[in-house]
C-alpha positions in Angstrom: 103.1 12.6 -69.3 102.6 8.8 -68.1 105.2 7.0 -67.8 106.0 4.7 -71.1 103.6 6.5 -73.0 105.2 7.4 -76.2 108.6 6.3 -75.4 110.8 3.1 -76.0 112.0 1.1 -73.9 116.0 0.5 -73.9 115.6 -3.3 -73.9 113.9 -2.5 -77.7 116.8 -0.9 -79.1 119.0 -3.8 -79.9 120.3 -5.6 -77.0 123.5 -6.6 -76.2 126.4 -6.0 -78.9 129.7 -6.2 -76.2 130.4 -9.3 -74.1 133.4 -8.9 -71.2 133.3 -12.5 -71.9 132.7 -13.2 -75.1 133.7 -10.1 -77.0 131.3 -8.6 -79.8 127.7 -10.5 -80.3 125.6 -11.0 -82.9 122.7 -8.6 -82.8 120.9 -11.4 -84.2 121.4 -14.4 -83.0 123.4 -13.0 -79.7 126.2 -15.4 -80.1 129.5 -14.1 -80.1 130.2 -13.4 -83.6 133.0 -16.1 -84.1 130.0 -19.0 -83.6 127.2 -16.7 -85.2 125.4 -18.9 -86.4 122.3 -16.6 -88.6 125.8 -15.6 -90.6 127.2 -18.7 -92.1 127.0 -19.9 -96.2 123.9 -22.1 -96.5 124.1 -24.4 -98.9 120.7 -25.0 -100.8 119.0 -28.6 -100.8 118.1 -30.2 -104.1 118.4 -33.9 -105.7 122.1 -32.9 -107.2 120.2 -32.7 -110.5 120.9 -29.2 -112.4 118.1 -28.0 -114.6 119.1 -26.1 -117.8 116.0 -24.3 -119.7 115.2 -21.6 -122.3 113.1 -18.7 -121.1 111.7 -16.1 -122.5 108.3 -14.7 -120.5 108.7 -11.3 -119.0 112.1 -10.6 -120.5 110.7 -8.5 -123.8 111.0 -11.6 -126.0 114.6 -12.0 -125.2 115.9 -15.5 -125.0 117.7 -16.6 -121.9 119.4 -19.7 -120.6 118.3 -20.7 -116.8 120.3 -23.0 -114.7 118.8 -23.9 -111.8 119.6 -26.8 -108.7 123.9 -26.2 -108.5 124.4 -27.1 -104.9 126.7 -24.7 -104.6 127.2 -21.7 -101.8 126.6 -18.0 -103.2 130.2 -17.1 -103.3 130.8 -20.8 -105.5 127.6 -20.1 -107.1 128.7 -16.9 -108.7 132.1 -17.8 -109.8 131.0 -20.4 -112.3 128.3 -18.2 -113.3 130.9 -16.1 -114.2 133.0 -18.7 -116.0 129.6 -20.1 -117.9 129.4 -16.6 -119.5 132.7 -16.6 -120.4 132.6 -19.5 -122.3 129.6 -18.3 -124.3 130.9 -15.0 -124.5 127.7 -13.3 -123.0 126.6 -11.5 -120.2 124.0 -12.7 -117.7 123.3 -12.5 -113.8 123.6 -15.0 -111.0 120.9 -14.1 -108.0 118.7 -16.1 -105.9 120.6 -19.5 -106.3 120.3 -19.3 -110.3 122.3 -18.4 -112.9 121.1 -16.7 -116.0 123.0 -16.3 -119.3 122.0 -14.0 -121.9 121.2 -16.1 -125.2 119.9 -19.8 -125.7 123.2 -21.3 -124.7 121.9 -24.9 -123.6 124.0 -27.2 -125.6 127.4 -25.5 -124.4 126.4 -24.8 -120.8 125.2 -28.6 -120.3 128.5 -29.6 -122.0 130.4 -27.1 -119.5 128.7 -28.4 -116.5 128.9 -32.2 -117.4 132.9 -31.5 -117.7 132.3 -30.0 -114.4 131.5 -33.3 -113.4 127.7 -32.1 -112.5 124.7 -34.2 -113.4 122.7 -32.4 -115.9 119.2 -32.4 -117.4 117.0 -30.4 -120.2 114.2 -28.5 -118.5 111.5 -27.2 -120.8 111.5 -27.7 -124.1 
């Protein structure tokens, strides 16, 4: 068989994951994993405007209140997500950077968010 034919190299496998010096690495990025930098909450740009719509296409004719453009970090992001559906006492999902509630909620989640102290606009309709 010739050599390299059919067979990986070990420099494909991954790399580096233990530094003498450094300590573990980022497979990534290969920083150490204390400045890892591929890792860290990214905060999402926008105008610091957040959008709240009624949709209803693809969801079966089911209503649903969107909020998009909360400058907020995913962990942030879900947790008043989770206190939007509280106060409408609904479920709903927060993914991708947007929070859905279940229900045409508009008026109390733009009254919620304004108290928030966010700047708020109707979307849509």
């Amino acid at each position: 068989m010739a050599e390299g034919a059919g067979m990986k190299s070990k420099s494909g496998i991954g790399g580096l994951v233990y530094s003498t010096e450094h300590g573990r690495t980022c497979p990534d990025c290969r920083q150490p994993v204390v400045a890892c930098a591929c890792k860290q909450a990214v905060v999402p740009a926008g105008d610091g405007i957040v959008r709240v719509s009624r949709d209803t296409k693809s969801r079966g004719g089911k209503c649903v209140t969107v909020i998009k453009g909360v400058l907020l970090e995913a962990a942030a992001l879900a947790a008043l997500g989770k206190k939007l559906k509280a106060a409408c006492g609904t479920g709903g999902t927060t993914k991708d950077g947007v929070i859905e509630i279940q229900g045409d909620h508009c008026e109390l989640v733009m009254a919620r968010l304004k108290a928030e102290g966010f700047t708020v606009k109707r979307a849509g309709g």
